[in-house]
Backbone of each chain as ProteinMPNN parsed JSONL, in Angstrom:
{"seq_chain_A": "XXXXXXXXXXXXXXXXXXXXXXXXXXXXXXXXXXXXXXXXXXXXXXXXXXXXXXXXXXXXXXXXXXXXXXXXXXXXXXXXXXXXXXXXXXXXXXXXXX", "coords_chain_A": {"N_chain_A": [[99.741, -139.446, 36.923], [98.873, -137.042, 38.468], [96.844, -136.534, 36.689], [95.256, -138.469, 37.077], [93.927, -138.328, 39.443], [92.941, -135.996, 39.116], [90.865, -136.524, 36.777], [89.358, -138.272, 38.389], [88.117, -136.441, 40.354], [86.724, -134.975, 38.572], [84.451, -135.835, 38.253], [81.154, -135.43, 36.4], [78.446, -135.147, 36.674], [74.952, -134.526, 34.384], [72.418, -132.504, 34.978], [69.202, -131.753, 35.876], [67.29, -129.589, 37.172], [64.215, -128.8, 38.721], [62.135, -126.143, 40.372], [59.601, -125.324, 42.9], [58.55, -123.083, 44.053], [56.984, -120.656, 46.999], [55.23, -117.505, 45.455], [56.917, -115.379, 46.804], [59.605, -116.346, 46.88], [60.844, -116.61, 44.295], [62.423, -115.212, 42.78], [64.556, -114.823, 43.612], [65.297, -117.648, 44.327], [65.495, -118.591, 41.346], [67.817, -116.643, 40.27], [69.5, -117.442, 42.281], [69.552, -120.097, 40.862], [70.294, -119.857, 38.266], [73.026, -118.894, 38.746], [74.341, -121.304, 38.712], [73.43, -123.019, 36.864], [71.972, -123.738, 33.207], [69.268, -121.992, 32.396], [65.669, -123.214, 31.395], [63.329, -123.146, 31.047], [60.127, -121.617, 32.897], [60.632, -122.899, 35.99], [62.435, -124.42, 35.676], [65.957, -125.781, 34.583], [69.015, -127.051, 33.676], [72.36, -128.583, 33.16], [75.8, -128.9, 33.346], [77.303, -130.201, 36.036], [79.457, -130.059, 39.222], [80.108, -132.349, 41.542], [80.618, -131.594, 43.447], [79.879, -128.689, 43.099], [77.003, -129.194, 43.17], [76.183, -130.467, 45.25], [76.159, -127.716, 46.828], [74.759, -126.311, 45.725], [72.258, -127.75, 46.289], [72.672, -127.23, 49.379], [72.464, -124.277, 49.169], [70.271, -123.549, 48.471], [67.973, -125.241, 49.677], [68.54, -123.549, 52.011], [67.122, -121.013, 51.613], [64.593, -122.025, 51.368], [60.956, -122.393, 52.493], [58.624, -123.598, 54.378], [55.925, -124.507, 51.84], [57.773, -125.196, 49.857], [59.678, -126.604, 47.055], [62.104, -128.419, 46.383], [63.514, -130.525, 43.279], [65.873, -132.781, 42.083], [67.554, -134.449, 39.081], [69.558, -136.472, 38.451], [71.8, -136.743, 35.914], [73.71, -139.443, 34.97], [75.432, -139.93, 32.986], [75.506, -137.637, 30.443], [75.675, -138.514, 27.794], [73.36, -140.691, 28.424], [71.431, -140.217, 27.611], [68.249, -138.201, 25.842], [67.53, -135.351, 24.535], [64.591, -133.674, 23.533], [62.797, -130.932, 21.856], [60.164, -129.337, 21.376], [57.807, -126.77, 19.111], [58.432, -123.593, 20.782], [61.874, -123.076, 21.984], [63.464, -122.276, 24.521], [65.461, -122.209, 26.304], [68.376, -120.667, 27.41], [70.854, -121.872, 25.76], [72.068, -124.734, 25.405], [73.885, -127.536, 26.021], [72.456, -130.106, 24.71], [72.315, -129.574, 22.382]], "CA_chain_A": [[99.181, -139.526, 38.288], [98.022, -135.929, 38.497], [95.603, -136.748, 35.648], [94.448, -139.66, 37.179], [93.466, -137.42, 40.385], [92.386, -134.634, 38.467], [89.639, -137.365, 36.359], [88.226, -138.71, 39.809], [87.661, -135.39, 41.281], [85.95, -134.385, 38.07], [82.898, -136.079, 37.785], [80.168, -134.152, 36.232], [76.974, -135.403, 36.346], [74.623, -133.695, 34.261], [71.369, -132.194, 36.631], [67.886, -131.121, 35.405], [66.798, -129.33, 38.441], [63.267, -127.561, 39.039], [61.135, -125.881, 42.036], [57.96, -124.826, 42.991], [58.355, -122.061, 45.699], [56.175, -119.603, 47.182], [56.086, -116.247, 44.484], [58.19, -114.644, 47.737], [60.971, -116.69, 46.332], [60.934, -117.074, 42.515], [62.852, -114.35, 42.542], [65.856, -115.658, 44.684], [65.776, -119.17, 43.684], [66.155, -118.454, 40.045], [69.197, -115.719, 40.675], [70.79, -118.752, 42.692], [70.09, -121.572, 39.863], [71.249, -119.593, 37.326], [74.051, -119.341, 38.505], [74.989, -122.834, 38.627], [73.053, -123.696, 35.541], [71.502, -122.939, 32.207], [67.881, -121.366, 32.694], [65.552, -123.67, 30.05], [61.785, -122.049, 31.007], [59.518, -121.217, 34.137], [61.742, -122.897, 37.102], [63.599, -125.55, 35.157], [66.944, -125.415, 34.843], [70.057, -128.118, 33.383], [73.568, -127.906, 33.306], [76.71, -130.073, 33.843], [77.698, -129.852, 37.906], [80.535, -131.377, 39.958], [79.957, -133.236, 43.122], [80.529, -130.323, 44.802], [78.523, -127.966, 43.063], [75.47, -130.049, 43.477], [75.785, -130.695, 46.992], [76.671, -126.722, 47.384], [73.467, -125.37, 44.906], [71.568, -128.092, 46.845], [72.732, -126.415, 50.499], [71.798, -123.253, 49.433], [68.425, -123.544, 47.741], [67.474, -125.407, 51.349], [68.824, -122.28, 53.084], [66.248, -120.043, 51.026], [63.218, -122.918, 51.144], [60.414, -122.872, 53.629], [57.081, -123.702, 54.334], [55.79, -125.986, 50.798], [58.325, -125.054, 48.557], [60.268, -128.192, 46.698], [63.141, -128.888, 44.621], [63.809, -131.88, 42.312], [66.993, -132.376, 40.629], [67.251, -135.318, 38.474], [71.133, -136.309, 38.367], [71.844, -138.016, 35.034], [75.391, -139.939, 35.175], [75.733, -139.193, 31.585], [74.7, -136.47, 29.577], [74.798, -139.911, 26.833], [72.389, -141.293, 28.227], [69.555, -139.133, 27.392], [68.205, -137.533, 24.725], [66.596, -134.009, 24.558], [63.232, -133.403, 22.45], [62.034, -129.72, 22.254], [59.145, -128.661, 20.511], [57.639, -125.258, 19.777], [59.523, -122.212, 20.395], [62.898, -123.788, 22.903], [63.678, -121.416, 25.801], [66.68, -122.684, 26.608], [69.736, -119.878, 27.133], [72.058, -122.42, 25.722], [71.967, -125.96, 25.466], [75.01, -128.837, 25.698], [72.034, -131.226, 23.795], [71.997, -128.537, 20.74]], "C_chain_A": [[98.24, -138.346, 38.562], [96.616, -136.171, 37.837], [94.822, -137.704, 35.646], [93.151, -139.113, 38.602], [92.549, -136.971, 39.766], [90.23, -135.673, 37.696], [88.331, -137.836, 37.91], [87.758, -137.687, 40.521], [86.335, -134.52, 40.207], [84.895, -135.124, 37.216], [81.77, -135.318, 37.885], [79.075, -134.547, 35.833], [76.118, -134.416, 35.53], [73.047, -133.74, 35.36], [70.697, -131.499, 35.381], [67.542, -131.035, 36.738], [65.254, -128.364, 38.312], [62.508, -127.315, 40.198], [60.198, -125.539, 41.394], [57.992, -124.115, 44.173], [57.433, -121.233, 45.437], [56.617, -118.054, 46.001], [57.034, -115.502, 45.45], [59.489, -114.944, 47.242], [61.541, -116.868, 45.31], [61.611, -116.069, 42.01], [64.391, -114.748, 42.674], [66.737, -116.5, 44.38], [66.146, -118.855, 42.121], [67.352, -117.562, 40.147], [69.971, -117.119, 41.473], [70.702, -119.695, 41.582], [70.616, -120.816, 38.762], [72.601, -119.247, 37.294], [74.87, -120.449, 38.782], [74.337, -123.399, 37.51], [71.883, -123.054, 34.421], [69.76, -122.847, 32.538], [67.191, -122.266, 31.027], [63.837, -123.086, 30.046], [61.359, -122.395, 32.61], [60.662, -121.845, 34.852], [62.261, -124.355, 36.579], [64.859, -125.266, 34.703], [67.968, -126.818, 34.021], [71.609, -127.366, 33.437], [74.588, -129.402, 33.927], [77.577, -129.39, 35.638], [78.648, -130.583, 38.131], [79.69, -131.791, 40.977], [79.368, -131.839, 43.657], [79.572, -128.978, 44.939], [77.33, -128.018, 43.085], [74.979, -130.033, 44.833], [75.606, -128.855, 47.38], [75.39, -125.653, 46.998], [72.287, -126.03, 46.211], [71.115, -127.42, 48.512], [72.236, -125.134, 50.316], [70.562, -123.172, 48.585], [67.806, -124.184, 49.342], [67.494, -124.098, 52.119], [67.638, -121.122, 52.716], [64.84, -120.712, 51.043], [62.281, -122.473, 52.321], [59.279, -123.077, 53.23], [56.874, -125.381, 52.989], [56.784, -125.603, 49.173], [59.304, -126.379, 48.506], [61.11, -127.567, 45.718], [63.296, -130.049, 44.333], [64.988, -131.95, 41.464], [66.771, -133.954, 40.384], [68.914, -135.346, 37.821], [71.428, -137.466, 37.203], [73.789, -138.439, 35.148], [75.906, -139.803, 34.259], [75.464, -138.561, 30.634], [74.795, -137.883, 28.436], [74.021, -140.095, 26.982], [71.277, -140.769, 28.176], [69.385, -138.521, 26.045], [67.069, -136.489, 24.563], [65.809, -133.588, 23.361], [62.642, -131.98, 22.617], [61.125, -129.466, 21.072], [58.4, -127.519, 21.002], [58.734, -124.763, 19.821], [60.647, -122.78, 22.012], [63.515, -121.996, 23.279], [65.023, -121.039, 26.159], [67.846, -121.498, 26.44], [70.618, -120.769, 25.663], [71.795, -123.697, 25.968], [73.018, -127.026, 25.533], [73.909, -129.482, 24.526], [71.905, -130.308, 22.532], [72.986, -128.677, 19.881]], "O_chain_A": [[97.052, -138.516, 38.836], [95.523, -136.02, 38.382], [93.966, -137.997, 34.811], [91.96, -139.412, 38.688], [91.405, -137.424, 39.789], [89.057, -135.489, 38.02], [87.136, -137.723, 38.181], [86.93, -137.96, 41.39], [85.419, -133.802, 40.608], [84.593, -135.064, 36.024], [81.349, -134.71, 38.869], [78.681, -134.341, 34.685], [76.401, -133.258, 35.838], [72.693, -134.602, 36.165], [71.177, -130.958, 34.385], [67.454, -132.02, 37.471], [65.307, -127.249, 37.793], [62.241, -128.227, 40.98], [59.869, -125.418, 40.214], [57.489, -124.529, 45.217], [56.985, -120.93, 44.331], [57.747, -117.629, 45.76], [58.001, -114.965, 44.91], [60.384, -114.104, 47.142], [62.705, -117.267, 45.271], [61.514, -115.886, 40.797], [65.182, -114.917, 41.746], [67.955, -116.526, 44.208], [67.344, -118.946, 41.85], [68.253, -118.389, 40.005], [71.005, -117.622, 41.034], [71.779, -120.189, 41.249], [71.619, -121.344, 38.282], [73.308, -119.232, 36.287], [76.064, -120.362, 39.067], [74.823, -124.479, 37.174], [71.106, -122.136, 34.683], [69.181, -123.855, 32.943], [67.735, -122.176, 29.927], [63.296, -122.666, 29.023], [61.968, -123.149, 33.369], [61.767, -121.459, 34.472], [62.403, -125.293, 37.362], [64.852, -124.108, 34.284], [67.203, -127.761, 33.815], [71.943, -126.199, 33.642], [74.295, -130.405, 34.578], [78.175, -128.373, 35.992], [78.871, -131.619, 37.506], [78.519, -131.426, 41.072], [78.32, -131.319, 44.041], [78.947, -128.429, 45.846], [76.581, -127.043, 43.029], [73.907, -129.741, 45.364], [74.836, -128.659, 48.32], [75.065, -124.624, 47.59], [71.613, -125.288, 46.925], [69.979, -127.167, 48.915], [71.536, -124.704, 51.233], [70.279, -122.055, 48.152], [67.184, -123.401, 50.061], [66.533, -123.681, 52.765], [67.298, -120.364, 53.625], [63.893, -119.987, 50.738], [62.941, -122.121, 53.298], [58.833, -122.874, 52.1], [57.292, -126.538, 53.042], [56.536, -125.718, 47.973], [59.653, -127.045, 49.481], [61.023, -126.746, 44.804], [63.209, -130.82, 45.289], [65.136, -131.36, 40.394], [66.085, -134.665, 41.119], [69.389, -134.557, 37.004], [71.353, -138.682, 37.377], [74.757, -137.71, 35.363], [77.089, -139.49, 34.389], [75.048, -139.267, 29.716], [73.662, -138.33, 28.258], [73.257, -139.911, 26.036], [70.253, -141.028, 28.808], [70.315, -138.374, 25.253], [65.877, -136.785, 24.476], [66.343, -133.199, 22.322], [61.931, -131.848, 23.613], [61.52, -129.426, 19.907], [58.193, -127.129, 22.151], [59.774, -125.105, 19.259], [60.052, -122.828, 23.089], [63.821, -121.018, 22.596], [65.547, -119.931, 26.277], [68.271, -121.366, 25.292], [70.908, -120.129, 24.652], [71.13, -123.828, 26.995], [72.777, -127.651, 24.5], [74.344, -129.44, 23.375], [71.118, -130.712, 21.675], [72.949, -128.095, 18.797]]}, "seq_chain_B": "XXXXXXXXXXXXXXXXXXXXXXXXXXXXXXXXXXXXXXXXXXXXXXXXXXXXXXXXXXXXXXXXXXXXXXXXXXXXXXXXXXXXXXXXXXXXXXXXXX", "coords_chain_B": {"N_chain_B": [[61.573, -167.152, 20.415], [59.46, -165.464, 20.136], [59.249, -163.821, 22.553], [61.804, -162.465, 22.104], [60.962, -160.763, 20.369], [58.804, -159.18, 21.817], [60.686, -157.782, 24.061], [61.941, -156.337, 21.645], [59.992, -154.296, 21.09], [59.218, -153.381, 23.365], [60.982, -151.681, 24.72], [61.544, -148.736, 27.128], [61.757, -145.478, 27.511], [62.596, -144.416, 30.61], [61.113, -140.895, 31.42], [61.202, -137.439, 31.158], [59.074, -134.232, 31.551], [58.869, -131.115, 30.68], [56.556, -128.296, 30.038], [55.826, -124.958, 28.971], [53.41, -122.813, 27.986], [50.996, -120.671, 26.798], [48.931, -119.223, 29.215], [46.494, -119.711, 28.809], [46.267, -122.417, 27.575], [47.126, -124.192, 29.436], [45.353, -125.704, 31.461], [44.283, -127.759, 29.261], [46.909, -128.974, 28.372], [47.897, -129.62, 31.061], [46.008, -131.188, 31.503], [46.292, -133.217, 29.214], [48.995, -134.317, 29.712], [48.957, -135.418, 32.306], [47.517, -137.956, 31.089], [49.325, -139.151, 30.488], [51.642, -139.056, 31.892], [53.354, -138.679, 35.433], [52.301, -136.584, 37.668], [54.69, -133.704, 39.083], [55.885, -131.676, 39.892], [54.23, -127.84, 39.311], [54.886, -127.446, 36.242], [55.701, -129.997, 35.094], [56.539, -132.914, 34.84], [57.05, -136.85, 34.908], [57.923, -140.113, 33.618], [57.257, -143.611, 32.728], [57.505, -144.494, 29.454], [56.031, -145.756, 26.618], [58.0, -145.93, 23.147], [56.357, -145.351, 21.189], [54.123, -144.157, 22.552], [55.302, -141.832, 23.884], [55.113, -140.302, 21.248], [53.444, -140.3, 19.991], [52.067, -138.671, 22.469], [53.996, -136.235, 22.214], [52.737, -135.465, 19.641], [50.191, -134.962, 20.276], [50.671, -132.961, 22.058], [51.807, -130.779, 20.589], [49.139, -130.491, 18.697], [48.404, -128.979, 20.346], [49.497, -126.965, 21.109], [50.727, -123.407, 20.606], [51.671, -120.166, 19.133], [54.222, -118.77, 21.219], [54.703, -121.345, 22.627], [56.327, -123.773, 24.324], [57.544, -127.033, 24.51], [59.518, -129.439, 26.265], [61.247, -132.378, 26.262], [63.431, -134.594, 28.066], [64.771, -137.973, 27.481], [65.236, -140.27, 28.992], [67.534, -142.955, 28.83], [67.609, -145.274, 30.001], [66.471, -145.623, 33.206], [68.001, -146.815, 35.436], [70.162, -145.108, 34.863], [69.869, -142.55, 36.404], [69.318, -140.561, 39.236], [67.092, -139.531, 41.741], [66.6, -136.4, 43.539], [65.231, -135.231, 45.772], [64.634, -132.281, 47.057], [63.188, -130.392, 50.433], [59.217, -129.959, 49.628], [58.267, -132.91, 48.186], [56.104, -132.672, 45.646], [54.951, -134.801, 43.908], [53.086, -137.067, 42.766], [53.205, -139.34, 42.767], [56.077, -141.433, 42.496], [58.332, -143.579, 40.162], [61.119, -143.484, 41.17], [61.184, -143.288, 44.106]], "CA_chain_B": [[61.167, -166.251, 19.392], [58.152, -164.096, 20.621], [60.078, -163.105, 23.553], [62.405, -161.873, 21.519], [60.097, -159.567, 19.538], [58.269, -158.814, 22.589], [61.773, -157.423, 24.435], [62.221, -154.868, 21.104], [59.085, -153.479, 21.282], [59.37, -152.964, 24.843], [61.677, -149.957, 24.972], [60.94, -148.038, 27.728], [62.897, -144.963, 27.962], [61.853, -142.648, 31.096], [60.569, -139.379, 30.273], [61.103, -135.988, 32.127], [58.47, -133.581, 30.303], [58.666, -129.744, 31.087], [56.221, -127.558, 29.399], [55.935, -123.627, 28.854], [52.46, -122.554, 27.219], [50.222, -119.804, 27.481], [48.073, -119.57, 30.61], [44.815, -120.257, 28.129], [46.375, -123.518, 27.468], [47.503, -124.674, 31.277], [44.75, -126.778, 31.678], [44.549, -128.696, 28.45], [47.942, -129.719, 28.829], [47.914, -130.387, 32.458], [44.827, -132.966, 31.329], [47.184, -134.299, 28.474], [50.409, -134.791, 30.25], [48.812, -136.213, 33.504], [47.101, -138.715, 31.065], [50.816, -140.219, 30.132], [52.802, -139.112, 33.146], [52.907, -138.674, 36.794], [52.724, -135.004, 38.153], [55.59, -133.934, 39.476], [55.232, -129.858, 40.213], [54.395, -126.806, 38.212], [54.502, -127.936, 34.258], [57.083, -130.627, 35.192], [55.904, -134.68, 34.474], [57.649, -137.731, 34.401], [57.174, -141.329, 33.919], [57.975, -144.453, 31.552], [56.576, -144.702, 28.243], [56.902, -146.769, 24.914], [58.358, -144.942, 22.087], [54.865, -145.178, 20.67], [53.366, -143.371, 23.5], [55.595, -140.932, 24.124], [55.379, -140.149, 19.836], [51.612, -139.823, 20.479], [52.14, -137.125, 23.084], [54.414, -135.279, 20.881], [52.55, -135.31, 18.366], [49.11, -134.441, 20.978], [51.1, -131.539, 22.853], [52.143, -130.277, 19.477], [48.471, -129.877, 18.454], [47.621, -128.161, 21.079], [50.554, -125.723, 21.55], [50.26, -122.417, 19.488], [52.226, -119.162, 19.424], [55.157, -119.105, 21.365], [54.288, -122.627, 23.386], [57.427, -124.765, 24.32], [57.284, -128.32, 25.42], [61.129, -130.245, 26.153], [61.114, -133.867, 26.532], [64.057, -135.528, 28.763], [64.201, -139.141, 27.319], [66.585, -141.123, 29.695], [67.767, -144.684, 27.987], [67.014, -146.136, 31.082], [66.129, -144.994, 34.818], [68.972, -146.701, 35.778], [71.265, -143.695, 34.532], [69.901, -141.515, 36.726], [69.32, -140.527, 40.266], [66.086, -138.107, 41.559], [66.842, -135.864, 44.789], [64.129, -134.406, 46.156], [64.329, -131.234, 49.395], [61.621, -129.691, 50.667], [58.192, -130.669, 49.939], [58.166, -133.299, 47.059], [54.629, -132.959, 45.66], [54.83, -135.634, 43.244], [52.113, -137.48, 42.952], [53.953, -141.064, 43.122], [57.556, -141.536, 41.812], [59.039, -144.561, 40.513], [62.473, -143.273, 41.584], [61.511, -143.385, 45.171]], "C_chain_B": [[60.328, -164.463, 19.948], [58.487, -163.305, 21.444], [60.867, -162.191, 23.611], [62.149, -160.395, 20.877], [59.877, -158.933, 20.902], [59.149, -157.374, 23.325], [61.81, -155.785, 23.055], [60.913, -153.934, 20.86], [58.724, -152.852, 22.321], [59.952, -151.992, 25.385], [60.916, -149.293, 26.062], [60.995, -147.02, 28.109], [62.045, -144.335, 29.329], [61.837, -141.474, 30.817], [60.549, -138.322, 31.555], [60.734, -135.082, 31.044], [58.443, -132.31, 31.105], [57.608, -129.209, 29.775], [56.145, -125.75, 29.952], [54.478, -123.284, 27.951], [51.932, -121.068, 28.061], [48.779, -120.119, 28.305], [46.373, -120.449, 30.353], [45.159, -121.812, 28.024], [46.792, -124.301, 28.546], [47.322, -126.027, 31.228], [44.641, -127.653, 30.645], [46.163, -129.191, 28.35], [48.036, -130.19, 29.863], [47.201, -131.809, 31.987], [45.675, -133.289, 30.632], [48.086, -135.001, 29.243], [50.215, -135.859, 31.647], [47.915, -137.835, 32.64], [48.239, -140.041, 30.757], [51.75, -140.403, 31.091], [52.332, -139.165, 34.145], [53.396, -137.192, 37.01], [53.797, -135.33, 38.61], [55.525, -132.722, 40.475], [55.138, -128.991, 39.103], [53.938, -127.717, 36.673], [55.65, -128.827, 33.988], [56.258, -132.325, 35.228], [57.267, -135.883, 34.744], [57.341, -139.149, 34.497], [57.964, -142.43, 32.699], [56.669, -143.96, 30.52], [57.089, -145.215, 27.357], [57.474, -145.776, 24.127], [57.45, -144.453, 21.081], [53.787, -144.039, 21.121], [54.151, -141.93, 23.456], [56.096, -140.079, 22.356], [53.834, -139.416, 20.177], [51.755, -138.521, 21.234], [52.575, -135.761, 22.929], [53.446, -134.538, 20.151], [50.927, -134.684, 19.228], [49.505, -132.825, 21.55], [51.29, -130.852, 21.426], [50.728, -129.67, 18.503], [47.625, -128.996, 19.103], [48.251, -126.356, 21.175], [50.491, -124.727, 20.128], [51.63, -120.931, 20.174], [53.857, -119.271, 20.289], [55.36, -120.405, 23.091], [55.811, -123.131, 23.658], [57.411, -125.639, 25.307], [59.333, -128.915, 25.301], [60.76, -131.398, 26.847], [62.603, -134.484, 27.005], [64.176, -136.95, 28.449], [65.857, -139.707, 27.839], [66.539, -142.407, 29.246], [67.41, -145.532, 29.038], [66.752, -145.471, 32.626], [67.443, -145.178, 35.759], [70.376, -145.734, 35.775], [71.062, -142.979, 35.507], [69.757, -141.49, 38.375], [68.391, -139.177, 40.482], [66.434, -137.518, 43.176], [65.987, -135.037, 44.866], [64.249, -133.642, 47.491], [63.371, -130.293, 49.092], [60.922, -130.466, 50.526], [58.452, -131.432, 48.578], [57.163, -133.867, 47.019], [54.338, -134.095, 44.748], [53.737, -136.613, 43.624], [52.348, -139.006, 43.304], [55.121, -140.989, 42.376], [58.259, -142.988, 41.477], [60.802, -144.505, 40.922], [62.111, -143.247, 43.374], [61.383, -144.721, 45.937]], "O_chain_B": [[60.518, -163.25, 20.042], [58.188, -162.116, 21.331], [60.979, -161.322, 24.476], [62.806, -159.354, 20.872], [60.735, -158.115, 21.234], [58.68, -156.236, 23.291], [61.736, -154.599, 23.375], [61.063, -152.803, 20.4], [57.99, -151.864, 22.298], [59.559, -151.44, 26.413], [59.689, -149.26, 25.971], [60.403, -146.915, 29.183], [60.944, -143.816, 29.145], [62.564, -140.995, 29.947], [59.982, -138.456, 32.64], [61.377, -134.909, 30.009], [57.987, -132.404, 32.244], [57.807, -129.644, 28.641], [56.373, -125.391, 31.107], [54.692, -123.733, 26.825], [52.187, -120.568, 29.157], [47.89, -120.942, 28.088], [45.605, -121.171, 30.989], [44.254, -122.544, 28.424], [46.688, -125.486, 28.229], [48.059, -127.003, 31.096], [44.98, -128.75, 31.089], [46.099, -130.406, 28.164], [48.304, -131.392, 29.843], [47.583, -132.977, 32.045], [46.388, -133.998, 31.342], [47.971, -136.213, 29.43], [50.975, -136.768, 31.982], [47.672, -138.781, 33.39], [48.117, -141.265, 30.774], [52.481, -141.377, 31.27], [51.171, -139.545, 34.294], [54.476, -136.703, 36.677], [54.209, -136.483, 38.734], [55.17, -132.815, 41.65], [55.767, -129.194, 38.064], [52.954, -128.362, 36.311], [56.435, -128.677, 33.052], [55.239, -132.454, 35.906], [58.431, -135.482, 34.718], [56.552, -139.504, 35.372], [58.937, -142.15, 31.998], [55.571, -143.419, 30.648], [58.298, -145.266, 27.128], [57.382, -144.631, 24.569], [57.605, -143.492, 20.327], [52.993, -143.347, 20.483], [53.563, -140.956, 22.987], [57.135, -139.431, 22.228], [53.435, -138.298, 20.502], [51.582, -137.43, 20.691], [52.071, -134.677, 23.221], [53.34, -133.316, 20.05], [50.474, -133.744, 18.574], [48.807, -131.815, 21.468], [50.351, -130.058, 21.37], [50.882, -128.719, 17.736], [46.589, -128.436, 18.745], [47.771, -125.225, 21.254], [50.286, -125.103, 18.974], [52.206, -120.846, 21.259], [54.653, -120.024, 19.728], [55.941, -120.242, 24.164], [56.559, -122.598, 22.839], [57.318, -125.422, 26.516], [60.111, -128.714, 24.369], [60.068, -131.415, 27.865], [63.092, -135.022, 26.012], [63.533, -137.529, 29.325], [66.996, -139.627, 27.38], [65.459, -142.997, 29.273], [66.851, -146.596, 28.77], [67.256, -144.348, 32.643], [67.924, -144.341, 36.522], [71.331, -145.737, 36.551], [72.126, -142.466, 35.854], [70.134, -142.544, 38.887], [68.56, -138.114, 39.886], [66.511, -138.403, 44.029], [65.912, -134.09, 44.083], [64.065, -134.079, 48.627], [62.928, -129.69, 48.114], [61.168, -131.612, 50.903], [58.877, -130.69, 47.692], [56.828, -134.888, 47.621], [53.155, -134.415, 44.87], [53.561, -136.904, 44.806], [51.649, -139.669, 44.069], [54.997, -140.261, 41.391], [58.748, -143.591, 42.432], [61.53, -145.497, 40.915], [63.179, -143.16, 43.981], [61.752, -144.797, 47.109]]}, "name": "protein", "num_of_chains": 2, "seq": "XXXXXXXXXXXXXXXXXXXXXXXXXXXXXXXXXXXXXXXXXXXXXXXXXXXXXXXXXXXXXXXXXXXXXXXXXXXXXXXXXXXXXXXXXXXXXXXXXXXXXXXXXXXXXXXXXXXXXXXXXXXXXXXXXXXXXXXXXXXXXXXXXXXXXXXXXXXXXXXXXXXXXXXXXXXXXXXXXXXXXXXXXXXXXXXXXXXX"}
């Protein structure tokens, strides 16, 4: 039962997230996405998230936004279903697709 | 029959393309990548493509990129996997996720 809980609470989408803020904030915003996910070059970002940490990175990257700055995350439902191509010299801290 | 064929040549995966180059190369990639994808922001693309096409671009970004260049390719099995969340401004130029 616990472990049936425990499964439904831990869905972990994986997330490719990146911005485009003003240079005022490229400072900020990266110090907040990294820590919720692996740094892969300029303001892109991946990483496996819960629910909660998605909604919670998402709340505070808003809280730091203004004016024309954007974020994009891109919520895959299964790190399966994708498949990661790097060419050239790969950035990436750390990779799950490695 | 033909239909048949037609269907496996048809593959379509979507494509989330980040690049990383040096500043001399910007713009010749920008022109490449916007000739296969759809802006998105920054050095960030995405879009469908055949497995043909998006081999070609590979294999185009790859002669362009020099020194310590890095392109990563996103190839989602289908669109349906995923989900795009956009806050703030989302400059995208058109999206088929919206």
């Amino acid at each position: 039962m616990v472990v049936a809980i425990n499964l439904f609470f831990d869905i972990m989408p994986y997330v490719i997230a990146v911005y485009d803020v003003n240079q005022k904030r490229t400072g900020r915003m990266l110090k907040l996405f990294r820590r919720y996910l692996t740094w892969v070059q300029n303001s892109v970002f991946e990483g496996d998230l819960t629910m909660a940490q998605l909604k919670q990175l998402q709340q505070e990257a808003e809280s730091l936004m203004q004016d024309s700055d954007g974020v994009v995350f891109y919520q895959l439902r299964d790190e399966r279903y994708s498949e990661r191509i790097a060419i050239g010299v790969d950035k990436a801290e750390r990779s799950r697709f490695l």
